[in-house]
FIKOL-79885 format. One line per field, with one value per residue: x, y, z of N, C-alpha, C in turn; residue number from 1; residue in one letter. Coordinates in steps of 0.02 Angstrom, whole numbers, always signed. Layout:
N
nx <- [X, ...]
ny <- [Y, ...]
nz <- [Z, ...]
cax <- [X, ...]
cay <- [Y, ...]
caz <- [Z, ...]
cx <- [X, ...]
cy <- [Y, ...]
cz <- [Z, ...]
i <- [NUM, ...]
aa <- [A, ...]
This chain:
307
nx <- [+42, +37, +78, +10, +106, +114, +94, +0, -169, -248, -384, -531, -653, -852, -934, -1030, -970, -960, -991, -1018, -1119, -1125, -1192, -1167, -1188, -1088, -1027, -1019, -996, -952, -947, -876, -761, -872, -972, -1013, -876, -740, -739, -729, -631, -499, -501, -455, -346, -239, -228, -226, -163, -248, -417, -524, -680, -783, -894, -867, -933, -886, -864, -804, -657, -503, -409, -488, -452, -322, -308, -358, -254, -156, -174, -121, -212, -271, -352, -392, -501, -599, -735, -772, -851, -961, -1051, -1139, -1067, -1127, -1218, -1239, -1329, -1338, -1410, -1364, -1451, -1442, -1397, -1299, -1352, -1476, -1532, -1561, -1579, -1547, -1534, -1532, -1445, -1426, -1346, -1209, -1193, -1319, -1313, -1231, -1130, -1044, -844, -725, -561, -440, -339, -410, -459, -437, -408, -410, -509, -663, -771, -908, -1006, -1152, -1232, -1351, -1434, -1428, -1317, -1217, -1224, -1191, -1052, -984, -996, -896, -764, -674, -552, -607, -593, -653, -807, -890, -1042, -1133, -1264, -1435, -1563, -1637, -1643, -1679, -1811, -1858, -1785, -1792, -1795, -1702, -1590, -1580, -1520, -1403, -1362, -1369, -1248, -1136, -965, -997, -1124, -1147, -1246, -1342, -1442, -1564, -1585, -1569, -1679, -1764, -1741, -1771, -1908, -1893, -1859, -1796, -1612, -1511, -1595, -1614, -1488, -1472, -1575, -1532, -1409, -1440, -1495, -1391, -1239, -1093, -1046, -1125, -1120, -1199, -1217, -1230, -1207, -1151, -1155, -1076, -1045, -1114, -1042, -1088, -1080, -1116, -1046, -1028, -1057, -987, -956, -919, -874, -889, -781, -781, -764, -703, -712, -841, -861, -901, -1025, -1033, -1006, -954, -994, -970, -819, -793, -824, -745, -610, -606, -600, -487, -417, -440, -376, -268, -201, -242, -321, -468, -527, -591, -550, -467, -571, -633, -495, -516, -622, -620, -514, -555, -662, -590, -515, -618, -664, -589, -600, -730, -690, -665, -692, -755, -617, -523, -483, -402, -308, -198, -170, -65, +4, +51, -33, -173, -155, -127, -255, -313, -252, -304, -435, -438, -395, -511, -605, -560, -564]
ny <- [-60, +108, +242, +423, +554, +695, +878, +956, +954, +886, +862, +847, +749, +728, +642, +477, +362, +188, +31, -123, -260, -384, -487, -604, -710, -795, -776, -717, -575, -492, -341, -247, -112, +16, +143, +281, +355, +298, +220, +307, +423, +318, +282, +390, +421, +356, +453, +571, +690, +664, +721, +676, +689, +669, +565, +471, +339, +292, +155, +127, +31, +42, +5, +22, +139, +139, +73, +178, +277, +195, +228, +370, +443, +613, +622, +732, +788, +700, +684, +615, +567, +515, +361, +251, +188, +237, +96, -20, -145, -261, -391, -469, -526, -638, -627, -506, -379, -333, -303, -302, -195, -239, -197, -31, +99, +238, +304, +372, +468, +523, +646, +721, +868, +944, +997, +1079, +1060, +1170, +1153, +1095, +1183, +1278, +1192, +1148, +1039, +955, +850, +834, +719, +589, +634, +750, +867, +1015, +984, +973, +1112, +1177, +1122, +1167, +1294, +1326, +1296, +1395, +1380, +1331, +1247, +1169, +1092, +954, +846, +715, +633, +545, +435, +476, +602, +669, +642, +691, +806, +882, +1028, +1081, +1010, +1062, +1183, +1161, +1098, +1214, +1260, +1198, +1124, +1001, +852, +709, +556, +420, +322, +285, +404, +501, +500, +509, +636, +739, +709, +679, +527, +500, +472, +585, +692, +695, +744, +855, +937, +924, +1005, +1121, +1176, +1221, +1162, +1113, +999, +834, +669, +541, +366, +196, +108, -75, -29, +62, +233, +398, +555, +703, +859, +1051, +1049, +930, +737, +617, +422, +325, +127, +28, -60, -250, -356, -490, -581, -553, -507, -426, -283, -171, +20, +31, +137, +253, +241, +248, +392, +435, +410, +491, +598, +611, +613, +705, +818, +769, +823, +948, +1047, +1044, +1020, +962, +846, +797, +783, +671, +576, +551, +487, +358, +318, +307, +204, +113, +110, +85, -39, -124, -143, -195, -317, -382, -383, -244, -139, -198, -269, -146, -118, -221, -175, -79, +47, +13, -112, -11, +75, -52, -76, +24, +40, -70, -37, +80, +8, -78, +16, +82, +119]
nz <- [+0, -52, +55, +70, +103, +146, +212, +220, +206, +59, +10, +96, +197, +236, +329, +368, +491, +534, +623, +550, +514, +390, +289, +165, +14, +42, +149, +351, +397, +543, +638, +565, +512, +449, +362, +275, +256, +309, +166, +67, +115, +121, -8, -87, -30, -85, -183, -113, -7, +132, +234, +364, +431, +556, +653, +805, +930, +1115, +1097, +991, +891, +943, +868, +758, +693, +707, +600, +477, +512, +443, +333, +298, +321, +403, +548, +626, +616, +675, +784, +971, +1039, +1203, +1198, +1106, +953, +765, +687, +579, +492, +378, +227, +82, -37, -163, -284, -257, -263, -241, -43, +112, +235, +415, +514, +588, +674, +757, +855, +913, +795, +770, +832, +776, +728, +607, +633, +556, +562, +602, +514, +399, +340, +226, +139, -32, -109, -83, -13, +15, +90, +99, +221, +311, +228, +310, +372, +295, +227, +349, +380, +246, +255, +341, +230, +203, +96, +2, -183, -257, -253, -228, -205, -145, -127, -71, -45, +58, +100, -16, -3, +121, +141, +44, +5, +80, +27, -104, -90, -50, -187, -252, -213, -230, -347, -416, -417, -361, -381, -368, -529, -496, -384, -453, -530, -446, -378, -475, -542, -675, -812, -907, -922, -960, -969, -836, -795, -853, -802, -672, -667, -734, -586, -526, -519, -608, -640, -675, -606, -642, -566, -605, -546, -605, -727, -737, -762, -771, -860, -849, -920, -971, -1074, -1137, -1127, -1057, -1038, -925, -900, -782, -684, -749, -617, -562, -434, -335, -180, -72, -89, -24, +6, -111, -190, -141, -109, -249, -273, -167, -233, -335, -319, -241, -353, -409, -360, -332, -447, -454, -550, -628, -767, -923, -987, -869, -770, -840, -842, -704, -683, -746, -668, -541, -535, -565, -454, -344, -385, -347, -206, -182, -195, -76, +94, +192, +219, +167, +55, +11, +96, +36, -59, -215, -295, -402, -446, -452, -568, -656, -663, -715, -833, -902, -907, -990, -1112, -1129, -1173, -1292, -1455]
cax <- [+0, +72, +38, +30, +120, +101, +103, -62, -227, -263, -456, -582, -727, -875, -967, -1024, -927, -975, -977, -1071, -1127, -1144, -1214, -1183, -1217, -1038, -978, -1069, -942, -982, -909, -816, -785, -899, -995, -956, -803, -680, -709, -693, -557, -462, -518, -436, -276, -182, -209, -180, -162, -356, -447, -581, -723, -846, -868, -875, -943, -839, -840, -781, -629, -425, -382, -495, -405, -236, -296, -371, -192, -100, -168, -89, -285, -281, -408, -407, -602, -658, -751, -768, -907, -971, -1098, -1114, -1058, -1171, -1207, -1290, -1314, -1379, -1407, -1391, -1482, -1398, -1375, -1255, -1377, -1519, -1493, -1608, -1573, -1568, -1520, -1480, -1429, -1388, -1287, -1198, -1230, -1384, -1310, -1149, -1127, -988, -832, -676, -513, -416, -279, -443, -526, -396, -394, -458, -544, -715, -807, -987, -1045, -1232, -1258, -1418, -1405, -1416, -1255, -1168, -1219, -1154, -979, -972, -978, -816, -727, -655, -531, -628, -604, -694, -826, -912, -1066, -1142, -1331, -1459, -1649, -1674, -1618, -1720, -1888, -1867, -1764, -1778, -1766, -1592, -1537, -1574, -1488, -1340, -1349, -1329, -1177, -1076, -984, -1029, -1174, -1145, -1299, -1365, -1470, -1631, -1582, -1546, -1768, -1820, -1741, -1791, -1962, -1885, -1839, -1731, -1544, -1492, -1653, -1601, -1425, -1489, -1610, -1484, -1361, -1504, -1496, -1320, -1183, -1054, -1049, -1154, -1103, -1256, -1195, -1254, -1196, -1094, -1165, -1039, -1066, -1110, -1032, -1119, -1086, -1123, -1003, -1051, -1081, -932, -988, -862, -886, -882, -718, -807, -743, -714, -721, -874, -860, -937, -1024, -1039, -954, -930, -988, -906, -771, -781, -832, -670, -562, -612, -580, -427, -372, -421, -346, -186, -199, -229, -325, -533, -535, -624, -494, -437, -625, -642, -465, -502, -699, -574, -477, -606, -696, -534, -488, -674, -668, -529, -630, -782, -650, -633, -758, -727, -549, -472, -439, -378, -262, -149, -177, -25, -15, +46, -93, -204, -120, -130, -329, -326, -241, -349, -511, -409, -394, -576, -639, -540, -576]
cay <- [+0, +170, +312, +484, +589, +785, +940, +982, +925, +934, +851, +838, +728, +726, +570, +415, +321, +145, -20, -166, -319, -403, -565, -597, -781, -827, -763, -655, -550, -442, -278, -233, -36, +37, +222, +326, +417, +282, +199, +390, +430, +260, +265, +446, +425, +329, +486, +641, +680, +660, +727, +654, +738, +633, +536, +405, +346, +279, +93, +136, +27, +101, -44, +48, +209, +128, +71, +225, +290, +161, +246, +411, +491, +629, +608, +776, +821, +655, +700, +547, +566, +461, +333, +196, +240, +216, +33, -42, -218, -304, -451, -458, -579, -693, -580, -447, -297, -294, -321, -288, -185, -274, -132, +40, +125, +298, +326, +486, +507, +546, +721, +763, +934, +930, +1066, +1069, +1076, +1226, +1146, +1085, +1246, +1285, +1120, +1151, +1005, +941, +775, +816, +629, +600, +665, +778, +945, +1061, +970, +986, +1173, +1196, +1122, +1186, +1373, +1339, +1272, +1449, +1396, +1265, +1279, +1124, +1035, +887, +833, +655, +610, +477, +440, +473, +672, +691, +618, +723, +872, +935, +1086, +1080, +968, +1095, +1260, +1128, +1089, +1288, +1293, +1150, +1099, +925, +820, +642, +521, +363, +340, +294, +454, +560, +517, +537, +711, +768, +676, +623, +438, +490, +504, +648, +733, +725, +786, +902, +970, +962, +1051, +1184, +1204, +1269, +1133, +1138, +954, +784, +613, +482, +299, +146, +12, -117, -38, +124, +299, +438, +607, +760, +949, +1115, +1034, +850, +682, +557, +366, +268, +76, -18, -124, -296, -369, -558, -585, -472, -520, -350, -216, -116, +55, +44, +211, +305, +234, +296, +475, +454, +405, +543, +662, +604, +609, +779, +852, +763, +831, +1017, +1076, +1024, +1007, +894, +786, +780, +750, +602, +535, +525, +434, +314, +310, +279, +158, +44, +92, +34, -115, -175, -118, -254, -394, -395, -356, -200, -110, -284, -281, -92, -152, -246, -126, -25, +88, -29, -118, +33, +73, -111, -104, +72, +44, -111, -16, +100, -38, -95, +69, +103, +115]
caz <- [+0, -52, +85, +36, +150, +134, +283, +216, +185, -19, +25, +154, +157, +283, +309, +433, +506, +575, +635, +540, +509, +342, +272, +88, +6, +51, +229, +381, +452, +599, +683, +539, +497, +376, +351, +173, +261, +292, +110, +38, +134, +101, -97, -86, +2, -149, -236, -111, +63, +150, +291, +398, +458, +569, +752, +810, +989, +1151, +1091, +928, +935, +942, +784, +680, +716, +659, +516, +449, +499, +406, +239, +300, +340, +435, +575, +670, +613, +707, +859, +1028, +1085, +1254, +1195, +1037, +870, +719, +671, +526, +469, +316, +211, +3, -96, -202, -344, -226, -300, -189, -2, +156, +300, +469, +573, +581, +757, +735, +902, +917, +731, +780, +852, +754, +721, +586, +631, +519, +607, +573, +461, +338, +317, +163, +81, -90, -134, -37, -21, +84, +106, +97, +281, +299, +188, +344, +403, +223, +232, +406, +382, +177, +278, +356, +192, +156, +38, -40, -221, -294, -197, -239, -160, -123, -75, -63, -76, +101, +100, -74, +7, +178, +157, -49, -1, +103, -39, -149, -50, -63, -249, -294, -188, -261, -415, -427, -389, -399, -354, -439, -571, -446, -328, -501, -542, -380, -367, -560, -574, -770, -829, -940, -859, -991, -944, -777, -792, -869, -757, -610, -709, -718, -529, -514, -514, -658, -676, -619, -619, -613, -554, -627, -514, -627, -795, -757, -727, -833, -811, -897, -892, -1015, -1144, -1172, -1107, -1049, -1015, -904, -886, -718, -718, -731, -586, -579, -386, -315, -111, -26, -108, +19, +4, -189, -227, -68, -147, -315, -251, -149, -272, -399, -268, -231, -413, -445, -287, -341, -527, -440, -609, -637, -824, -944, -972, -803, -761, -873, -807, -633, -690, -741, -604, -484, -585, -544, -386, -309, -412, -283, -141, -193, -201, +10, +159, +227, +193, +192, -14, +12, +122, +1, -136, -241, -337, -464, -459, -479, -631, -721, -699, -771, -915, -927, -917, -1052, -1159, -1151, -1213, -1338, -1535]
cx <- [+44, +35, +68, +65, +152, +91, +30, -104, -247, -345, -469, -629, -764, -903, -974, -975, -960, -976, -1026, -1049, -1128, -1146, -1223, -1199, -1155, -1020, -1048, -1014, -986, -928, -842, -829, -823, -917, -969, -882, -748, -687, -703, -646, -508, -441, -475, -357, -250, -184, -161, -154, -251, -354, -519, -605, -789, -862, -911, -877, -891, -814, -814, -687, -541, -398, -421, -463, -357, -247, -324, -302, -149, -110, -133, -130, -278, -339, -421, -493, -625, -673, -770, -794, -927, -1059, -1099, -1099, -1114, -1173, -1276, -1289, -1360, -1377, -1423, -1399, -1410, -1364, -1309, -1269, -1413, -1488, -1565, -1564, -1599, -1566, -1508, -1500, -1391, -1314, -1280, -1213, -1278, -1389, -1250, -1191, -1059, -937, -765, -634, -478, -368, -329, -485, -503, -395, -434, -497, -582, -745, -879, -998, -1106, -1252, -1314, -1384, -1399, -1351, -1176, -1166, -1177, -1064, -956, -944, -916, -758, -701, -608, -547, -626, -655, -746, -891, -994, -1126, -1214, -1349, -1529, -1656, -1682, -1691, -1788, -1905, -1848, -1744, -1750, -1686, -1557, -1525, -1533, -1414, -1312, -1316, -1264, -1113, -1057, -995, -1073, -1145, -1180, -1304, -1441, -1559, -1634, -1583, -1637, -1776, -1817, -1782, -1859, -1969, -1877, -1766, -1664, -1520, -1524, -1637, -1555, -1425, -1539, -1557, -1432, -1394, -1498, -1435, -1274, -1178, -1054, -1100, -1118, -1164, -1215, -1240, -1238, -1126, -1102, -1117, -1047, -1064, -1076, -1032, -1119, -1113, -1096, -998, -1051, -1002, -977, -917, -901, -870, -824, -742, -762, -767, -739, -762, -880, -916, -964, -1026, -973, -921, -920, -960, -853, -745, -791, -761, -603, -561, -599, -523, -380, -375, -381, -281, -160, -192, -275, -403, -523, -582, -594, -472, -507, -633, -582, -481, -574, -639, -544, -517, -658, -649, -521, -572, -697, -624, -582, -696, -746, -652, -706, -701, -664, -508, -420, -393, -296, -190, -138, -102, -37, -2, -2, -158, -211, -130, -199, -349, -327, -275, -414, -498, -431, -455, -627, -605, -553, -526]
cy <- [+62, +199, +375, +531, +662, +819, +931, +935, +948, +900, +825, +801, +726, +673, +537, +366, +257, +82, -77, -230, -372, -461, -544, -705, -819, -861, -704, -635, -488, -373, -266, -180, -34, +111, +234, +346, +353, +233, +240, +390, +388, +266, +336, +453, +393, +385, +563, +648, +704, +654, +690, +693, +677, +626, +481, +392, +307, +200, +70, +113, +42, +48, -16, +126, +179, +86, +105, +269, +265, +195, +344, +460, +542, +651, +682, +811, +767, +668, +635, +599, +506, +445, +304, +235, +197, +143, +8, -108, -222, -368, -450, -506, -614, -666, -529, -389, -284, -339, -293, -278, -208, -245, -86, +79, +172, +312, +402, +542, +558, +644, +744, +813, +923, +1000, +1050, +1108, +1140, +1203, +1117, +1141, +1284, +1236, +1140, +1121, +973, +906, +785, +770, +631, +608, +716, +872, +997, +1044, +1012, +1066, +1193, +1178, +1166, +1281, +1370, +1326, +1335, +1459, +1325, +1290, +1231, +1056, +984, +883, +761, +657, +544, +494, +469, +559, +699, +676, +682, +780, +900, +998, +1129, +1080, +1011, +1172, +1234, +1116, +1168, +1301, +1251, +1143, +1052, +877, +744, +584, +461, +363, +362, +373, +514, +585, +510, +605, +756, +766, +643, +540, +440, +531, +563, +693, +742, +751, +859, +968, +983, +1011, +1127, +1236, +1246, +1250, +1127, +1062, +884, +726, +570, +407, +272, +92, -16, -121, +30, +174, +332, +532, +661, +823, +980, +1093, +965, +791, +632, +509, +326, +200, +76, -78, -213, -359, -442, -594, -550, -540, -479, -307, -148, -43, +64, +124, +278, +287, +253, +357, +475, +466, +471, +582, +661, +637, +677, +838, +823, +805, +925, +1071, +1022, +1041, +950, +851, +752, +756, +672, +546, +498, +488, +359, +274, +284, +250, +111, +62, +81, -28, -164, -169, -159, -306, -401, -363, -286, -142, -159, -285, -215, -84, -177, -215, -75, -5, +86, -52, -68, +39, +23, -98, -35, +87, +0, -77, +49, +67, -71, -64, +80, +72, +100]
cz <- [+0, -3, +53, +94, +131, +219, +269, +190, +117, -7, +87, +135, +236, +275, +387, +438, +551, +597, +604, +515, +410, +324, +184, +78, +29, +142, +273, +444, +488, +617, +632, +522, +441, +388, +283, +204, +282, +211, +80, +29, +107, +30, -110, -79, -53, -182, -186, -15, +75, +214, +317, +432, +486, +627, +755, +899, +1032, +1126, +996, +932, +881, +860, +720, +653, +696, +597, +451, +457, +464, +342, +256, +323, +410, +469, +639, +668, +632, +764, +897, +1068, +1147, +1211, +1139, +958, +832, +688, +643, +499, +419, +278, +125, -4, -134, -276, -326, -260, -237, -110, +55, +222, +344, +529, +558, +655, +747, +806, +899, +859, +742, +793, +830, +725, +695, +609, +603, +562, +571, +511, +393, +315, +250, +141, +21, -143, -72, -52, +28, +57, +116, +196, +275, +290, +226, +367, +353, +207, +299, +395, +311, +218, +298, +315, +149, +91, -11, -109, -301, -236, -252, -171, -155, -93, -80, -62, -13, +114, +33, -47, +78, +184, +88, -41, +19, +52, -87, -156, -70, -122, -258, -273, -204, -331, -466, -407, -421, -345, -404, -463, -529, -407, -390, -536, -507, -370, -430, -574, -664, -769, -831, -925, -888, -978, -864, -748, -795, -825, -674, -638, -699, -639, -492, -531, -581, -700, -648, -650, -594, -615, -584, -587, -561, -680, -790, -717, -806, -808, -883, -857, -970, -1082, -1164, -1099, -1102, -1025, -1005, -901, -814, -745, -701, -676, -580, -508, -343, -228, -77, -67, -89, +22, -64, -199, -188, -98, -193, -304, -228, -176, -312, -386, -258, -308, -443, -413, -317, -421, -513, -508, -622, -745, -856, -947, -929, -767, -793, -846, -726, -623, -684, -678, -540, -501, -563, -487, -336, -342, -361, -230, -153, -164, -121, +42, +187, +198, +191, +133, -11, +28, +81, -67, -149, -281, -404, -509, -487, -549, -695, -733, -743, -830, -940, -952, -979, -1125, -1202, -1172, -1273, -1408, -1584]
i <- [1, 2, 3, 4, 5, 6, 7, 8, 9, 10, 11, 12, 13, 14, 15, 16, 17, 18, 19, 20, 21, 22, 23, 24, 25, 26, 27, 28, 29, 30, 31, 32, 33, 34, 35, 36, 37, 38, 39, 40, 41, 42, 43, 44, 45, 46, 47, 48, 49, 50, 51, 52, 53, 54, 55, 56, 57, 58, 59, 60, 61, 62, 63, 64, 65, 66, 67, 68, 69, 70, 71, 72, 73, 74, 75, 76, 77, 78, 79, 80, 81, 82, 83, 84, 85, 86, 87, 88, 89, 90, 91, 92, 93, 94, 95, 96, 97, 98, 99, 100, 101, 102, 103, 104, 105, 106, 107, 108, 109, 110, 111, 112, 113, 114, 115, 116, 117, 118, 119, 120, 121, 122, 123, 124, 125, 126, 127, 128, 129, 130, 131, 132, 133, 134, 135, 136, 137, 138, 139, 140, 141, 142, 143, 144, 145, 146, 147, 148, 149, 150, 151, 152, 153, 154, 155, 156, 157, 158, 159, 160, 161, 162, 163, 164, 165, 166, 167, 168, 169, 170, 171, 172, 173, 174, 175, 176, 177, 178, 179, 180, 181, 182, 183, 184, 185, 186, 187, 188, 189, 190, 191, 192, 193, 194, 195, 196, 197, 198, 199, 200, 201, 202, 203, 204, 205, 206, 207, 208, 209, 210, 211, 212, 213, 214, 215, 216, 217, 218, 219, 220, 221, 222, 223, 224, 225, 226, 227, 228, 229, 230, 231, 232, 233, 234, 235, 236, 237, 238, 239, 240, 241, 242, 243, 244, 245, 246, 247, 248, 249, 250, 251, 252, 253, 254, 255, 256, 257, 258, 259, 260, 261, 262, 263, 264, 265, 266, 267, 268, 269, 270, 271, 272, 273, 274, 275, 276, 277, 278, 279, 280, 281, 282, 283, 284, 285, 286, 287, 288, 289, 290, 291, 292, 293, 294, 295, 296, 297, 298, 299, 300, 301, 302, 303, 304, 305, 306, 307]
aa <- [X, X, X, X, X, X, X, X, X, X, X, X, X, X, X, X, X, X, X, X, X, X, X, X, X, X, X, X, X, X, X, X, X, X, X, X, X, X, X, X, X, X, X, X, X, X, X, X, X, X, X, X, X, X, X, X, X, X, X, X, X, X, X, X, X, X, X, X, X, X, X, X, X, X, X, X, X, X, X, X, X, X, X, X, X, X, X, X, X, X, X, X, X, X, X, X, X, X, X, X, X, X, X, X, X, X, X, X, X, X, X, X, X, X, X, X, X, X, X, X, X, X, X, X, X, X, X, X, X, X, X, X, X, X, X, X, X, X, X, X, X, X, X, X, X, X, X, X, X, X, X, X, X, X, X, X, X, X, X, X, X, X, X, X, X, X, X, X, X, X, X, X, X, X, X, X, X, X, X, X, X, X, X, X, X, X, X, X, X, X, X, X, X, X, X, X, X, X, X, X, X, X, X, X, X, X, X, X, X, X, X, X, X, X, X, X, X, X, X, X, X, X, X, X, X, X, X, X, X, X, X, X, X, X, X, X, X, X, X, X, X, X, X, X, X, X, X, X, X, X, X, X, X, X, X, X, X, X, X, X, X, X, X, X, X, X, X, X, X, X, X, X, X, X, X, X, X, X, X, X, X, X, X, X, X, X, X, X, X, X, X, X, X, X, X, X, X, X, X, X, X, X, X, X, X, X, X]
């Protein structure tokens, strides 16, 4: 595993952090980390140096703390709080698409109040994590030298709090949701129609997920379509697309320069680096990951587009 090691923070991401359970058709591992913010973070760190922004309650335990340090993550925006951290369990079908929640236990979640440490309030790249849009407004205010932010939801924000969601869209310059979360917000079908209409609302560019048919990523000046790197070993899916948000973040924060090009590279890029992050439960495949590796499935997923 390469770490990145920098003075400064080049991204931030906010997000849950938590402890769960999972049952797939294989294995049913328990009490292993999950939330969006350490597969972000994780999916991030091969590209730049990355902050954490979250908390986690008293029995939140010190091994997952050194191995969110082993990727180089700086963890000064996690707040330890007294009382359980957030914990979610589930169970996917036999397919590893759909899946049924068996728990969810907010814990301290329940009352974070995000506050960015002083050394992330200049970082100029930003990851808000689908946390609730008054949150993503509250910490976004302290991101004074933010100069590209990104921002991350889910169905449950679009059904309960549109209008947050929507105070939040005008202030970012990327929305990236999946296709389901992209017509629930829009009321369209059709995903160009709904790019299109978020586009409308402020942000510069969107990316709609597909799962394991891709992503699509549409701004003002055309349409890119990445593949999903068909992955031969799918273990976990949990944390895919925290993943790919993380990665992309990572890659443009290391690149220093938002372009189209540099947009479409780092789809890429994080298209293969959460293809590893399936293969294992948890941060397990992450773990053994270089930056070699990275690299071979890139140029692979290169290879399998090309004309």
């Amino acid at each position: 595993m390469k770490q990145i090691d920098s003075s400064a923070v080049k991204v931030w991401m906010v997000g849950s952090i938590g402890i769960d359970d999972i049952q797939t058709r294989t294995a049913d591992r328990k009490n292993l980390m999950g939330g969006s913010l350490p597969y972000g973070t994780v999916a991030s760190s091969f590209s730049a140096k990355t902050g954490a922004v979250g908390v986690v309650g008293s029995d939140f335990p010190v091994a997952f703390d050194k191995r969110l340090q082993s990727f180089g993550i700086d963890l000064q925006g996690i707040q330890r709080k007294t009382g359980p951290t957030f914990r979610w369990a589930c169970k996917y079908d036999d397919n590893m698409i759909e899946r049924t929640t068996l728990l969810t236990e907010l814990g301290v979640f329940a009352e974070f109040m995000p506050e960015l440490p002083a050394s992330f309030r200049h970082a100029p790249y930003v990851l808000l994590g689908n946390i609730q849009p008054e949150l993503q407004l509250h910490v976004l205010k302290q991101a004074v030298g933010a100069r590209f932010v990104a921002l991350d939801t889910m169905n449950l924000w679009i059904e309960i709090a549109q209008p947050a969601l929507r105070k939040v869209i005008r202030r970012v310059d990327l929305v990236t949701l999946n296709d389901g979360e992209a017509r629930m917000l829009t009321g369209k079908w059709n995903l160009c129609a709904c790019a299109e209409t978020i586009l409308k609302m402020g942000p510069k560019f969107v990316v709609i997920k597909k799962g394991e048919h891709g992503a699509l990523l549409v701004s003002h000046k055309g349409i890119f379509i990445v593949p999903a790197y068909p992955v031969r070993k799918l273990v976990d899916p949990t944390g895919a697309g925290d993943s790919y948000a993380g990665a992309f973040m990572g890659y443009l924060a290391r690149a220093g320069r938002v372009t189209d090009g540099v947009m479409r590279e780092a789809l890429i890029f994080a298209s293969a680096v959460a293809s590893f992050g399936v293969e294992g439960f948890s941060l397990d495949r992450f773990e053994r990951l270089s930056s070699a590796d990275i690299k071979t499935r890139v140029d692979e997923l290169k290879r399998m587009v090309a004309i």
